[in-house]
N, CA, C, O and CB atoms as a CASP TS submission, in Angstrom:
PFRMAT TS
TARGET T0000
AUTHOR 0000-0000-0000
METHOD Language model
MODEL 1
PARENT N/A
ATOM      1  N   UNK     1       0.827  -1.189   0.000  1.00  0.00           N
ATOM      2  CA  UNK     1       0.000   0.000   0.000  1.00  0.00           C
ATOM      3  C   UNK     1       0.868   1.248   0.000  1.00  0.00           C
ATOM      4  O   UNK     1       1.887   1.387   0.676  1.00  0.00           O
ATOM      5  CB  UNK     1      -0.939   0.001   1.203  1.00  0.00           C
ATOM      6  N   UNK     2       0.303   2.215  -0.907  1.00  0.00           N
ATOM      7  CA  UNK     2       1.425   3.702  -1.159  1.00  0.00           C
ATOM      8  C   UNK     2       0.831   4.241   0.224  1.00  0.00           C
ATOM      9  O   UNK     2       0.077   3.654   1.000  1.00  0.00           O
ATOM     10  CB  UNK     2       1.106   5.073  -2.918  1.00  0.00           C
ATOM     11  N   UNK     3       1.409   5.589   0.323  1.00  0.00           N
ATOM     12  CA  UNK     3       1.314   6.364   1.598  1.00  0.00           C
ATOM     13  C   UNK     3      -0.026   7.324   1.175  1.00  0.00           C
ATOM     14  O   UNK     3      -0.633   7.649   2.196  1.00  0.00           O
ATOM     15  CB  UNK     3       2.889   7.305   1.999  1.00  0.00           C
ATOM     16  N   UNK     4      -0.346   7.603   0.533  1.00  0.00           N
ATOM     17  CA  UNK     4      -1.796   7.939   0.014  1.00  0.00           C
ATOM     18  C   UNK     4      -2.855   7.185   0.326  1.00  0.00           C
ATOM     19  O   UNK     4      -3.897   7.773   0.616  1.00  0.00           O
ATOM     20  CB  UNK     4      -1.880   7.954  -1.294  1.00  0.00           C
ATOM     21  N   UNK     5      -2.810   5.436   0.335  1.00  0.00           N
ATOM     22  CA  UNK     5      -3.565   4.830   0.490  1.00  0.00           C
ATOM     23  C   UNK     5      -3.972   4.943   2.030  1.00  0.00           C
ATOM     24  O   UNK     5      -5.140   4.834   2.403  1.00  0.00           O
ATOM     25  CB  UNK     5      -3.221   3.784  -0.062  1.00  0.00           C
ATOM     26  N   UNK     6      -2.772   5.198   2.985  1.00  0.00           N
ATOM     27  CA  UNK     6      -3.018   5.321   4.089  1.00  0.00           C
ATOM     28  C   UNK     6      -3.885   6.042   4.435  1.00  0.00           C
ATOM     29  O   UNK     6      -4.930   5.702   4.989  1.00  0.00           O
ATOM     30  CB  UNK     6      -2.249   5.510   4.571  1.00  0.00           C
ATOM     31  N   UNK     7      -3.354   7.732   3.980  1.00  0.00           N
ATOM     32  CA  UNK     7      -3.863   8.693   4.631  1.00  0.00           C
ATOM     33  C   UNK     7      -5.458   8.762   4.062  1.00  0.00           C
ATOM     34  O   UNK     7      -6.236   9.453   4.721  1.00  0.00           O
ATOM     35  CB  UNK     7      -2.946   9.975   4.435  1.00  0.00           C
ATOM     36  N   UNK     8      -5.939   8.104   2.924  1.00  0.00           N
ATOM     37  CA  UNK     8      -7.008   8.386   2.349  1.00  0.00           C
ATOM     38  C   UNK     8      -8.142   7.269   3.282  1.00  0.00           C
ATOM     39  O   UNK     8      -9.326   7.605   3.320  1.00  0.00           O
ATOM     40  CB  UNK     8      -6.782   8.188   0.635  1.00  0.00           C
ATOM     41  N   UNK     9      -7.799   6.248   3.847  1.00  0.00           N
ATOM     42  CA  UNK     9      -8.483   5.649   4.509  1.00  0.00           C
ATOM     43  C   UNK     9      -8.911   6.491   6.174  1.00  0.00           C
ATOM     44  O   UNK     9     -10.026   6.746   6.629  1.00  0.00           O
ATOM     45  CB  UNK     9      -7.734   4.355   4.469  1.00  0.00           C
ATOM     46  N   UNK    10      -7.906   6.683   6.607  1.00  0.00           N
ATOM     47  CA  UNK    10      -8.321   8.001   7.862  1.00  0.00           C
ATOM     48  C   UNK    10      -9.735   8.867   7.542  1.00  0.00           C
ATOM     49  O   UNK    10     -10.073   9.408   6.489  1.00  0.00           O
ATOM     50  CB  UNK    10      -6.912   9.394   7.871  1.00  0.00           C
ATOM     51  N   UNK    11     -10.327   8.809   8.635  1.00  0.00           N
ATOM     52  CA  UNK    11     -11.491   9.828   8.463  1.00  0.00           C
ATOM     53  C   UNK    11     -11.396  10.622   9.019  1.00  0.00           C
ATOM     54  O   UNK    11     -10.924  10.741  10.149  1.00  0.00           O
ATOM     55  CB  UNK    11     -12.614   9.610   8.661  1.00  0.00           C
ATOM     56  N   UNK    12     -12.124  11.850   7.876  1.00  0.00           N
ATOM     57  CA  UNK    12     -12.276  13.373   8.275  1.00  0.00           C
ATOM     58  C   UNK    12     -10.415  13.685   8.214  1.00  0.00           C
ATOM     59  O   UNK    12      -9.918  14.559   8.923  1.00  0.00           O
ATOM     60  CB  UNK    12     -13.242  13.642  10.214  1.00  0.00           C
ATOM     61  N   UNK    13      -9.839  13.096   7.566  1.00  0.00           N
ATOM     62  CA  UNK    13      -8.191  13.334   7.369  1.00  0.00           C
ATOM     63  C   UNK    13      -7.885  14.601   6.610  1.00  0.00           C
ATOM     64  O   UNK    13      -6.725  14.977   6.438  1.00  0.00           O
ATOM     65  CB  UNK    13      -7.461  12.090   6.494  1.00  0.00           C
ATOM     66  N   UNK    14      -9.337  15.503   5.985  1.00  0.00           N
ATOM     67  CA  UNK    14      -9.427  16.895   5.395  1.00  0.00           C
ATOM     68  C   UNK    14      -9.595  17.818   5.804  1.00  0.00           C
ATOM     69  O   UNK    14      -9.631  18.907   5.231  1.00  0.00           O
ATOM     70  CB  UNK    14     -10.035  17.107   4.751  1.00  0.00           C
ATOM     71  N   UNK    15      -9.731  17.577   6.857  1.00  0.00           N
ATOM     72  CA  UNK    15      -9.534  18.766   8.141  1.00  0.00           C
ATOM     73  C   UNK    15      -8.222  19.205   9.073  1.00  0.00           C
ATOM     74  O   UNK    15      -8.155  20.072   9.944  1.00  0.00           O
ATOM     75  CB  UNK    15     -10.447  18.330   9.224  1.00  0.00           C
ATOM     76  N   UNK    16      -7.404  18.468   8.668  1.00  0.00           N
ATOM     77  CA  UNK    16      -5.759  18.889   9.146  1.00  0.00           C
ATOM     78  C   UNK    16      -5.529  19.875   8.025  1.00  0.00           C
ATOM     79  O   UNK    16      -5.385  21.033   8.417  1.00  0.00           O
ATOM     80  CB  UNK    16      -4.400  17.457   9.135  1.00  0.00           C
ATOM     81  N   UNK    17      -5.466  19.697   6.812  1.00  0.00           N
ATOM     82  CA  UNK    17      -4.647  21.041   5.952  1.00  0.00           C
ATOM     83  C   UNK    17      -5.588  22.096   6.021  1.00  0.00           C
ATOM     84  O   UNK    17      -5.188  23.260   6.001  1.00  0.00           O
ATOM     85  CB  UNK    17      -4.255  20.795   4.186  1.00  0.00           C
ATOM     86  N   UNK    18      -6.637  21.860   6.089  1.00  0.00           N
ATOM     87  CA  UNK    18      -7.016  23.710   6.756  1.00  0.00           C
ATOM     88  C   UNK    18      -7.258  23.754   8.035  1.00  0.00           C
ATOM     89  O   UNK    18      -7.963  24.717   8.338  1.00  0.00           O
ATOM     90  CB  UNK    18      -8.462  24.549   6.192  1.00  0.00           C
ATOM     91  N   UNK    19      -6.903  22.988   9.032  1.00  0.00           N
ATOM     92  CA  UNK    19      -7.276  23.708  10.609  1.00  0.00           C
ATOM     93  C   UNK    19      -5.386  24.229  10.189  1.00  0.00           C
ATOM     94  O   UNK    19      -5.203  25.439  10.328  1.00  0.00           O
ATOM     95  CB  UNK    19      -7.855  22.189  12.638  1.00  0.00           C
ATOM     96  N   UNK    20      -4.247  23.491   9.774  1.00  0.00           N
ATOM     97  CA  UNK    20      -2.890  24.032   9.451  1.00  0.00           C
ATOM     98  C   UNK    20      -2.819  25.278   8.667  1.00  0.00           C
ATOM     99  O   UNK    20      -1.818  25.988   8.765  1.00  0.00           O
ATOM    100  CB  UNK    20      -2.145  23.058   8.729  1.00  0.00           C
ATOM    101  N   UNK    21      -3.905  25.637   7.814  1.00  0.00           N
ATOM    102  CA  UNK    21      -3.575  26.828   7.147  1.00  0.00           C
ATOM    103  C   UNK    21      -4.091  28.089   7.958  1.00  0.00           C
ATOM    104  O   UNK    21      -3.392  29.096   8.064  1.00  0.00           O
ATOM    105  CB  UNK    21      -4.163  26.778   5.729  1.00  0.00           C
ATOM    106  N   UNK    22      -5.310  27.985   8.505  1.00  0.00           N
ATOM    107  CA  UNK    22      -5.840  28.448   9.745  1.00  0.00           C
ATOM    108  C   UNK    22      -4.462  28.967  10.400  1.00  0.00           C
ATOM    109  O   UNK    22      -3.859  29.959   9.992  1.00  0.00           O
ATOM    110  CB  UNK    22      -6.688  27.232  10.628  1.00  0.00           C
ATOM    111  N   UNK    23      -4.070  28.188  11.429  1.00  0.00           N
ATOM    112  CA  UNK    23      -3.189  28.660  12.497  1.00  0.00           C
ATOM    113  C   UNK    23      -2.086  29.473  11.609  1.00  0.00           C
ATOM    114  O   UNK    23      -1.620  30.540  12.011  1.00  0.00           O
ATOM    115  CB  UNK    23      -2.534  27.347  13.468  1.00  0.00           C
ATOM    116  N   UNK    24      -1.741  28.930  10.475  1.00  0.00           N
ATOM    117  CA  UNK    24      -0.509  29.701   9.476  1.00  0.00           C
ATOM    118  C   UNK    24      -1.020  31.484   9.366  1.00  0.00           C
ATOM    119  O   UNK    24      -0.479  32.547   9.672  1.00  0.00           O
ATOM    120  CB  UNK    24      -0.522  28.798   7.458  1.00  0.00           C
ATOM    121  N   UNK    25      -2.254  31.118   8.801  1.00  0.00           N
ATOM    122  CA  UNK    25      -2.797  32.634   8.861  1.00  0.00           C
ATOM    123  C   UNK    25      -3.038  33.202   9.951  1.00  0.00           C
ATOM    124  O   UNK    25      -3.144  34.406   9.719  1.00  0.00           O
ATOM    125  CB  UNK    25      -3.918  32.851   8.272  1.00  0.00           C
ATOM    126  N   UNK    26      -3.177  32.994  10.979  1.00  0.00           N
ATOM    127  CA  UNK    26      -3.667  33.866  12.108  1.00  0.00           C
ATOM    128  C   UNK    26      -2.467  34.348  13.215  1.00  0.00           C
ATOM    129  O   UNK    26      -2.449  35.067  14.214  1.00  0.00           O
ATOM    130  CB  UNK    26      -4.839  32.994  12.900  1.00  0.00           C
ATOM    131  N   UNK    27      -1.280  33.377  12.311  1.00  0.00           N
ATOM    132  CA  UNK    27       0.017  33.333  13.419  1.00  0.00           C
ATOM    133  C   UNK    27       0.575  34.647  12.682  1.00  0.00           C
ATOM    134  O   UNK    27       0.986  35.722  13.118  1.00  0.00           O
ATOM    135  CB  UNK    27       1.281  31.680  13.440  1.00  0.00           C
ATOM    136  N   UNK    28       0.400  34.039  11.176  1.00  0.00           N
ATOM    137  CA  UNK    28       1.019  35.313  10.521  1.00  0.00           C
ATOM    138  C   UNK    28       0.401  36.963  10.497  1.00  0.00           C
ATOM    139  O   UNK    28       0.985  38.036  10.348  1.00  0.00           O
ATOM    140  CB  UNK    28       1.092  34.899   9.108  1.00  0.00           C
ATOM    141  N   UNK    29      -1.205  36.586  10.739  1.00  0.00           N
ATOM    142  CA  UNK    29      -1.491  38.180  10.580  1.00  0.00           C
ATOM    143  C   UNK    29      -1.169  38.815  12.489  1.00  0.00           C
ATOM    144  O   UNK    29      -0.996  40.027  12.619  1.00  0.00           O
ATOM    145  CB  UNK    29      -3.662  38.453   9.862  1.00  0.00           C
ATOM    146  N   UNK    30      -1.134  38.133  13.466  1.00  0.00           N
ATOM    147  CA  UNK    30      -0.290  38.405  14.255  1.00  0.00           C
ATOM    148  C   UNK    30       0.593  38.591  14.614  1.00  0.00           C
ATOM    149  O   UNK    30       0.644  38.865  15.813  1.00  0.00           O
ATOM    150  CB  UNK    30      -0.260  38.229  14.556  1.00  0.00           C
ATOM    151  N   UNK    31       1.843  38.568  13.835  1.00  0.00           N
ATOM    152  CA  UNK    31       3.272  38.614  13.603  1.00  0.00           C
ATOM    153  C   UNK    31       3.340  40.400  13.230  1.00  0.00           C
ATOM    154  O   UNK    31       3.971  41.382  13.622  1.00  0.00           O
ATOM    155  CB  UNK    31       3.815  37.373  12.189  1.00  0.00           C
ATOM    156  N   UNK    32       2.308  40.089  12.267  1.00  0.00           N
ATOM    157  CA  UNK    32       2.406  41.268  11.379  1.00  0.00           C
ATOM    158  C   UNK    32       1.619  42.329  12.016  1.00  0.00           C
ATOM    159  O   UNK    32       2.218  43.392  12.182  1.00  0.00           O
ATOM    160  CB  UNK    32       1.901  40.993   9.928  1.00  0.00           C
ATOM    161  N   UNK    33       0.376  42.260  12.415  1.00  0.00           N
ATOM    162  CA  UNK    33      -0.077  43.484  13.683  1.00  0.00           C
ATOM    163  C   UNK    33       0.894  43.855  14.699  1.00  0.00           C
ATOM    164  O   UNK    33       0.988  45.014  15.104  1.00  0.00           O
ATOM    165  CB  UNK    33      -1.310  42.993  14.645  1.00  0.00           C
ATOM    166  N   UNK    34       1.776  42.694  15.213  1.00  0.00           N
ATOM    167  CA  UNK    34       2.677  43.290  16.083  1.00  0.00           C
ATOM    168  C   UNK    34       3.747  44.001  15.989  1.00  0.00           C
ATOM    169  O   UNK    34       4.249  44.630  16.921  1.00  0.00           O
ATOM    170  CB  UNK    34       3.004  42.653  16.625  1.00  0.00           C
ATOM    171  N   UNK    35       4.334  43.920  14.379  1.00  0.00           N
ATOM    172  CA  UNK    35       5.418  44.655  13.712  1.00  0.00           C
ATOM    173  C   UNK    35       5.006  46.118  13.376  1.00  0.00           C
ATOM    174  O   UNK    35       5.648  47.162  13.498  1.00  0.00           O
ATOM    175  CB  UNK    35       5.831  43.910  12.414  1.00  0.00           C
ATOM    176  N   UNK    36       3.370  45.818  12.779  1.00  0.00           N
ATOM    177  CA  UNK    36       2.659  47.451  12.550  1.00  0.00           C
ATOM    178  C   UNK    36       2.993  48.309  13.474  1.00  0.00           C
ATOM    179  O   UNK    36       3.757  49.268  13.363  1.00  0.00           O
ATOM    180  CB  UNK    36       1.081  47.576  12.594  1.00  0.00           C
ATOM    181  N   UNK    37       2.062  47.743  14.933  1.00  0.00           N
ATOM    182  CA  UNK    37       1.624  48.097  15.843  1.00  0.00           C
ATOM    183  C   UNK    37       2.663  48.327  17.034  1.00  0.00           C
ATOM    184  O   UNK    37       2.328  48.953  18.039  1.00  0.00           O
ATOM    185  CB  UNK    37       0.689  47.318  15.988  1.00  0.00           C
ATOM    186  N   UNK    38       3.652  47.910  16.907  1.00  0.00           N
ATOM    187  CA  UNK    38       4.291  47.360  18.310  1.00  0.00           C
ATOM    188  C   UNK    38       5.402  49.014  18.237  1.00  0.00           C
ATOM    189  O   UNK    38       5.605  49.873  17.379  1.00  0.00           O
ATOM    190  CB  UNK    38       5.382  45.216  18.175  1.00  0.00           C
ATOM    191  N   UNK    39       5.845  48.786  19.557  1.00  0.00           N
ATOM    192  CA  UNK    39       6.614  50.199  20.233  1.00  0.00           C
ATOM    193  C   UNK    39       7.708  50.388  19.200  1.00  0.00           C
ATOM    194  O   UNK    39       8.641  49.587  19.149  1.00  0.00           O
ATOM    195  CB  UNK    39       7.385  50.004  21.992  1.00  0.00           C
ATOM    196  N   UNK    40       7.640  51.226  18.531  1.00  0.00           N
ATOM    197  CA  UNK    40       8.975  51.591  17.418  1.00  0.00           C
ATOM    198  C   UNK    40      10.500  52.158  18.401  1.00  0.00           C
ATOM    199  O   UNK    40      11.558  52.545  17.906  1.00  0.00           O
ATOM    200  CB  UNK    40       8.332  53.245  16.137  1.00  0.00           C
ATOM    201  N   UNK    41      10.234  52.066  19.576  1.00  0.00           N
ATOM    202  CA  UNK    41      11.574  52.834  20.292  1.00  0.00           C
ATOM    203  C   UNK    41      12.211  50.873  20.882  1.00  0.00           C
ATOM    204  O   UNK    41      13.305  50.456  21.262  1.00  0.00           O
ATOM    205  CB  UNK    41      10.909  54.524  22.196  1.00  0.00           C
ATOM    206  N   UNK    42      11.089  50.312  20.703  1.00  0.00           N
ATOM    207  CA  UNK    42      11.674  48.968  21.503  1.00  0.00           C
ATOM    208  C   UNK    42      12.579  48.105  20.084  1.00  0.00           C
ATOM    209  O   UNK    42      13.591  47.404  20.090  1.00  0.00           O
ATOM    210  CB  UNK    42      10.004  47.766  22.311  1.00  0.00           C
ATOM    211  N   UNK    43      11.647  48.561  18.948  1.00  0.00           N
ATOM    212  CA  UNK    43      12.557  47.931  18.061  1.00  0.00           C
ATOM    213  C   UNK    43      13.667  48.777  17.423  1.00  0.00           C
ATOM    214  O   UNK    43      14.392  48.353  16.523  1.00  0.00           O
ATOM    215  CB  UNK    43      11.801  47.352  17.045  1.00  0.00           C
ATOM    216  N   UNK    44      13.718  49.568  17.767  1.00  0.00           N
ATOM    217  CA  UNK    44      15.325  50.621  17.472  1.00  0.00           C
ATOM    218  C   UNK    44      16.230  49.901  18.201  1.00  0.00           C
ATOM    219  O   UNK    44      17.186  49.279  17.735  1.00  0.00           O
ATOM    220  CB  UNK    44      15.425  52.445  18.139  1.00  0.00           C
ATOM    221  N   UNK    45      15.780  50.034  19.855  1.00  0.00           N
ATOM    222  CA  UNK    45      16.846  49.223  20.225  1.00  0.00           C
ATOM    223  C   UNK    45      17.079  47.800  20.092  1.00  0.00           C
ATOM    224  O   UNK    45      17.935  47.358  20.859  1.00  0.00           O
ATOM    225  CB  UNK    45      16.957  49.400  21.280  1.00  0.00           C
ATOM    226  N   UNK    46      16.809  47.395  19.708  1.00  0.00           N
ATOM    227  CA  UNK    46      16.919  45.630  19.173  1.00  0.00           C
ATOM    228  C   UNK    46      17.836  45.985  17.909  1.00  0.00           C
ATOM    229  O   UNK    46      19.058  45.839  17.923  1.00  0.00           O
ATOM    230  CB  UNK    46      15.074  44.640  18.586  1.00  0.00           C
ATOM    231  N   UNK    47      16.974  46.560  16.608  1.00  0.00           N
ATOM    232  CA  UNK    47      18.323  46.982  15.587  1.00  0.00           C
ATOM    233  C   UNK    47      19.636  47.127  15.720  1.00  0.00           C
ATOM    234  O   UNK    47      20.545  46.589  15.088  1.00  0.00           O
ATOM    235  CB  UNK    47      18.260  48.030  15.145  1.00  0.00           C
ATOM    236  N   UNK    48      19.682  48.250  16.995  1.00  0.00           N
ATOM    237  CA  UNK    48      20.773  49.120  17.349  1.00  0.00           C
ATOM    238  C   UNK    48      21.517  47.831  18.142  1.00  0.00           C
ATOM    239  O   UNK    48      22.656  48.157  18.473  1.00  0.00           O
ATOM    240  CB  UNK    48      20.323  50.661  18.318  1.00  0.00           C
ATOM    241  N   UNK    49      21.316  47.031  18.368  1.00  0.00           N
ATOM    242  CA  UNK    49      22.121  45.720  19.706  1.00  0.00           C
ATOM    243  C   UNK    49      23.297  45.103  19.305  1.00  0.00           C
ATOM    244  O   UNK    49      24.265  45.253  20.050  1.00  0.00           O
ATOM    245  CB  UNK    49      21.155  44.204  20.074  1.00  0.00           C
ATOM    246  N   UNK    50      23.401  44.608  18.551  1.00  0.00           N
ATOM    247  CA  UNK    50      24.145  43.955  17.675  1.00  0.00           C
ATOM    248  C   UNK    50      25.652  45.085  17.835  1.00  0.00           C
ATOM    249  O   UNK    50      26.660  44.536  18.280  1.00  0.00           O
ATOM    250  CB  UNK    50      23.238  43.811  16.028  1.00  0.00           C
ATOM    251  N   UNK    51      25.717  46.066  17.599  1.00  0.00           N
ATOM    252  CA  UNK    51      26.456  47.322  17.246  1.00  0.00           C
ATOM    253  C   UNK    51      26.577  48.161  18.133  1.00  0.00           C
ATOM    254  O   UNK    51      27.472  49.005  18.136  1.00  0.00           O
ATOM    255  CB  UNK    51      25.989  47.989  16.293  1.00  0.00           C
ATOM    256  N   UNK    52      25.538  48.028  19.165  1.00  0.00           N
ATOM    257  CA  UNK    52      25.566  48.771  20.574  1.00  0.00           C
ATOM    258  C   UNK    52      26.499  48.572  21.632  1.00  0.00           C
ATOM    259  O   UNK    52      25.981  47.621  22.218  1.00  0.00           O
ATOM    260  CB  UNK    52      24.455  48.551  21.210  1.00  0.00           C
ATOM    261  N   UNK    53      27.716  48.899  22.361  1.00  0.00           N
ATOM    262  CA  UNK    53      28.787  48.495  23.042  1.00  0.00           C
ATOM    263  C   UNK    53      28.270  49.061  24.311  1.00  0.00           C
ATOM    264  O   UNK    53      28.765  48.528  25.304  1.00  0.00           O
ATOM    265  CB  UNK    53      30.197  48.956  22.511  1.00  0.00           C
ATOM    266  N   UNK    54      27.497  49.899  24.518  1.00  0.00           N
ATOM    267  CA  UNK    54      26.990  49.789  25.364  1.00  0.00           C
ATOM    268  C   UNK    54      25.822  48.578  26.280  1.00  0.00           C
ATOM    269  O   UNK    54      24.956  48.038  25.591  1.00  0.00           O
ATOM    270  CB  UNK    54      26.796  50.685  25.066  1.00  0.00           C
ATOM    271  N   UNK    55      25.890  48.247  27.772  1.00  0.00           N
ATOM    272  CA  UNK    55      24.786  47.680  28.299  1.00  0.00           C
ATOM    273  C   UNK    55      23.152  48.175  28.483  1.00  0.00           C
ATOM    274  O   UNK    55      22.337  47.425  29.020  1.00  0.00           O
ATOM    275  CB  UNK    55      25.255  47.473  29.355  1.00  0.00           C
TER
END
């Protein structure tokens, strides 16, 4: 038996690739509200860290 045969016998086995695209989208439009949205002085200093010799 191929690996298709497997997964096609599982029931309701069509509800994993979209409850997965689901969380993909909602992780991502949260990623991205928080980059909009989020404190622009907190991410200067994160930029600036790397290069910052100061503590």
């Amino acid at each position: 038996m191929k690996f298709k045969n497997y997964l096609e016998s599982i029931t309701g086995i069509g509800i994993y690739p979209l409850i997965s695209l689901i969380v993909f989208v909602v992780f991502f439009g949260l990623v991205t509200l928080y980059v909009i949205k989020g404190n622009k002085k907190h991410f200067e200093k994160l930029r600036n860290l790397p290069i910052n010799e100061n503590n």
